[in-house]
N, C-alpha and C positions, 0 to 999 in steps of 0.2 A: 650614347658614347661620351657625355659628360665629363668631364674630370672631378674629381672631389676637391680642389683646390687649386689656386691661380696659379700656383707651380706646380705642379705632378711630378711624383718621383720617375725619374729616368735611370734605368739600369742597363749600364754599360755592358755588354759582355764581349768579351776578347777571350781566346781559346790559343794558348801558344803549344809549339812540340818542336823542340830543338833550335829554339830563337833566341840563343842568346845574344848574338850580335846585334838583335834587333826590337832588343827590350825599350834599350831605354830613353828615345824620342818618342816612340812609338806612345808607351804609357804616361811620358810628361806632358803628350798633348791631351793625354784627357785629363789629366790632373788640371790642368791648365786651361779648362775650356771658363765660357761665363757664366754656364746657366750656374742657377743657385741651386740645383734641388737636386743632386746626382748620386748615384753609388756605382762603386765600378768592380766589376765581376772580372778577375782575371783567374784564367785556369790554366794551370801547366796538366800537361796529358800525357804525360807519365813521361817525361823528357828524358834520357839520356847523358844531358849535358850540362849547362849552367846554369840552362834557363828556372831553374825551381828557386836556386840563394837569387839570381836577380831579383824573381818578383817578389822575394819575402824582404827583401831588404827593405823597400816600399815601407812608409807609418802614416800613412793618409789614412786618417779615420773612417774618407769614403770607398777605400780598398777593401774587398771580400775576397781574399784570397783560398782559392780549391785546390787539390793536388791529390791525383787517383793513379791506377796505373793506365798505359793509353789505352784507350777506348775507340779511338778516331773521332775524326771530328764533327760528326753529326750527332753522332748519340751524348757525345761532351757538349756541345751547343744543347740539345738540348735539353740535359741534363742539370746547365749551368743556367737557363731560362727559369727553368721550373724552383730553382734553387734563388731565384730571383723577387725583389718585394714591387718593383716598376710598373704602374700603370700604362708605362713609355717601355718598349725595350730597343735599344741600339746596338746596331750588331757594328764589329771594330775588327776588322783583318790583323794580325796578328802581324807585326813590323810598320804595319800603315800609319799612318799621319792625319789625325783630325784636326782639321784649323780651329782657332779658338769659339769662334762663333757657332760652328758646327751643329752642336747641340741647340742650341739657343734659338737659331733659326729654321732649323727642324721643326723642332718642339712645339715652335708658336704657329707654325703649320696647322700641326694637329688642335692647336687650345682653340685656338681661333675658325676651326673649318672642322664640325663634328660630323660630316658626311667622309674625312678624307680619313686614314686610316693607314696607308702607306708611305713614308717621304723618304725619296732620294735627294741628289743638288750632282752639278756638276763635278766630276774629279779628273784629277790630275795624275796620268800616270807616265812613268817613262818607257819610252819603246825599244828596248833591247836589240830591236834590230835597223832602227833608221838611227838611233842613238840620242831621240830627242826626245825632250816632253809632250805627250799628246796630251788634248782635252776631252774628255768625254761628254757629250753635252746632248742627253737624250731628252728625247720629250715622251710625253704620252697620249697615245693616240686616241680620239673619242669610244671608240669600239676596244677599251683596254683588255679583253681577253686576245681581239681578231691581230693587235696591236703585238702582245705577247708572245702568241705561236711566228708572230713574225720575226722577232726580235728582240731581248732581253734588256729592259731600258734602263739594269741596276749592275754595276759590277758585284753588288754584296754588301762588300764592308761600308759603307758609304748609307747602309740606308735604316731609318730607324720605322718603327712601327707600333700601332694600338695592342696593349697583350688582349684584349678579347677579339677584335681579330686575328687574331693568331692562336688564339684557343678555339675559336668558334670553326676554323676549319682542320685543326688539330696537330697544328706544329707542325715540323720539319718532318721527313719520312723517312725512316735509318735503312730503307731502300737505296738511297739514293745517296749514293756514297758523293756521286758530283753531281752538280745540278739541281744539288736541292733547296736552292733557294730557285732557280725556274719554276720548279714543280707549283714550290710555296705559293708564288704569284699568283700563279694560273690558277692558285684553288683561291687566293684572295679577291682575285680579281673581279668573279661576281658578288662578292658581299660588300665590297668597300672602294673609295677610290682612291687612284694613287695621285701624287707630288711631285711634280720636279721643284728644289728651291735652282734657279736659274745664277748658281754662283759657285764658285770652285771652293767646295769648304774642304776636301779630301783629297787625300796622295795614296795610291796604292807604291808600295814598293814593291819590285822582284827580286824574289830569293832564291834560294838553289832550294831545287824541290818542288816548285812551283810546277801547276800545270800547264801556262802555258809555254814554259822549254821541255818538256817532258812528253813526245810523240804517244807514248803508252796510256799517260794520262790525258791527253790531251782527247785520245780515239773513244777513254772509256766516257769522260764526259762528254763528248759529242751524241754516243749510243744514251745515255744517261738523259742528255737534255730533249734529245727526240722523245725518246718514251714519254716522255713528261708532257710533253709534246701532245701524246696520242693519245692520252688519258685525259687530258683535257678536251678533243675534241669528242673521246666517247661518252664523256661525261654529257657533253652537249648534246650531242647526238640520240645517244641512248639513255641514256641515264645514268648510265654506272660508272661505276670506276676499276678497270683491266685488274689494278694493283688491287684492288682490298675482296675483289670477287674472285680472282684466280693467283692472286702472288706473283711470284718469280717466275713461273708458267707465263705470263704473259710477255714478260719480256724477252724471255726466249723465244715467242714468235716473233718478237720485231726483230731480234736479232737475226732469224732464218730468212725473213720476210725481203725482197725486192724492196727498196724504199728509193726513191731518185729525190726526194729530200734531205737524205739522211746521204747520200752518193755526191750530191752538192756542197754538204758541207764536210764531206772528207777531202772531197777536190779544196776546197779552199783554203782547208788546211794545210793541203799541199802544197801551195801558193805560198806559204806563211813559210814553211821547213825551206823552200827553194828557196826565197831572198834571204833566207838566215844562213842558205851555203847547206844544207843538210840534205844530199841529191837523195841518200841509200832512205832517210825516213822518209821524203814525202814520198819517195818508190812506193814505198808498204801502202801509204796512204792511200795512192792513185789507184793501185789495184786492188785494195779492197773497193775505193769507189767502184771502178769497173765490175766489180763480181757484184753491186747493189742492183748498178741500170746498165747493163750491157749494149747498151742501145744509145750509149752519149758520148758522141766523136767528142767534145770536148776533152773530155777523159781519155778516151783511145790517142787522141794526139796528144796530148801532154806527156801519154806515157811510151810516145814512141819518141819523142823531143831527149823524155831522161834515158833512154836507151842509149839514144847518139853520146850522151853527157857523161855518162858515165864509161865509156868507150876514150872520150876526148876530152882533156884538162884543161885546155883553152873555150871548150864549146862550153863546158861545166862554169869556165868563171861566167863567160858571155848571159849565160842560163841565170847565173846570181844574180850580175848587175841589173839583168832586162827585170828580172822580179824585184828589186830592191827601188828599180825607178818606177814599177808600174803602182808598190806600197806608198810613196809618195802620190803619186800621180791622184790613185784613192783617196789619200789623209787631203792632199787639195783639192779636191771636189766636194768630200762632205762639209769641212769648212767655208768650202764655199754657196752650198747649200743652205746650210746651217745660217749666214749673213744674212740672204735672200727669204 
């Protein structure tokens, strides 16, 4: 996994679709970043709006600018990979904020440690619902597969990687419309190792359209990152992989299927809609949890709590606040973890 040179080209790729408002910080930080050696891949997907005259306006000779009709954004990712010359490829959330050193210190991850193959760093996002900047600050666990089914230690945009790792277990999967940078991992995860750089080089921004205010979206990636989920552990298990030996068959049994991991994390999504004030979505939530594991009072009483709440507009705020203190209560414990 060598490089052929003390700098190696790094290829940015950012994939936008109706961002205009959030062109143009977004792309002055990588213009702006230190490494020497970069190209930056920005795709509009088939936008509607302004976003196409914003990023042509751009004359930075390391801008590759694409423009197709939409596609969505996995098959655009990658699409816009392949279309890539980068030994490095850095994937860039579309309105997100790379700090200048970003690249630099990624990068030298990889030049310096040819067993590593993945790198994140800490970022910075804002929380829509406690109204404040949080820090995402994961680590990775020695058993980086047993680590992953646990917990997803990348937001995404934030993390750059080797293209033959990324060739070598076959790119992104246009199954997986969310989640598919989970799935990625999980299939990285035994050929290479992953990085944290221990520093906030990145801002996610939220935007209207985003999945995590979007209950719909929110539910399909939850079903989307389990499956990915499963496949990983049959992989282990058995050998195969659910998806390339049966397709969309497969996921339709997880979708029928009893899962009280997948009932876990619809309740906690619930959890998230309730301190945001959103009694009627996390409703939906709760009881699909309950129709997963019928058998988890957690769930049965939480969904007998939103009955009274929705009956009573005073019990409903009481219902917000207790969830909006119990979201803190969380954010200071993992910080405080996190110290220790």
């Amino acid at each position: 996994m060598e490089f052929s040179k003390k700098y190696p080209l790094v290829s940015i790729v950012s994939c936008f679709y109706n961002r205009t408002d959030n062109i143009h910080q977004s792309v002055e930080s990588l213009l702006g970043q230190t490494y020497p050696n970069l190209e930056v891949i920005l795709v509009d997907d088939g936008s509607t709006d302004d976003t196409l005259r914003k990023l042509s306006s751009y004359q930075d000779a390391r801008i590759k600018l694409i423009s197709h009709s939409n596609k969505g954004f996995v098959r655009t990712l990658r699409e816009a990979i392949s279309l890539s010359e980068g030994e490095v490829i850095a994937i860039h959330g579309s309105g997100d904020i790379s700090f200048p050193t970003r690249i630099e210190k990624q990068a030298n991850v990889l030049i310096e440690n040819a067993d590593v193959g993945v790198v994140g760093c800490y970022v910075r996002s804002f929380n829509v619902i406690r109204k404040k900047w949080d820090i995402f600050r994961p680590i990775i666990e020695k058993d980086q597969l047993k680590g992953l089914i646990e917990r997803n230690p990348f937001t995404h945009g934030e993390v750059i990687f080797r293209r033959t790792c990324y060739e070598q277990v076959g790119g992104y999967r246009e199954f997986f419309q969310f989640a598919q940078d989970r799935d990625l991992w999980l299939r990285m995860a035994s050929t290479t190792r992953f990085y944290i750089v221990p520093e906030i080089l990145y801002q996610r921004e939220i935007v209207m359209g985003s999945v995590t205010k979007n209950p719909i979206k929110s539910r399909k990636q939850a079903y989307l990152s389990e499956f990915a989920i499963h496949c990983a552990i049959m992989r282990q298990k058995e050998g195969y992989d659910p998806l390339e030996r049966n397709g969309a068959d497969a996921f339709q049994s997880i979708e029928r299927e009893r899962n009280s991991r997948l009932s876990v994390r619809l309740r906690n999504m619930a959890h998230y809609y309730l301190a945001d004030g959103s009694i009627a979505d996390a409703n939906k939530l709760i009881s699909e949890s309950i129709s997963l594991d019928p058998s988890s009072d957690k769930s049965r009483y939480l969904a007998a709590i939103m009955s009274l709440a929705e009956k009573n507009n005073i019990f409903a705020k009481c219902l917000h606040l207790l969830f909006r203190w119990r979201m803190e209560l969380i954010h200071h414990r993992n910080n405080k973890e996190i110290r220790h």
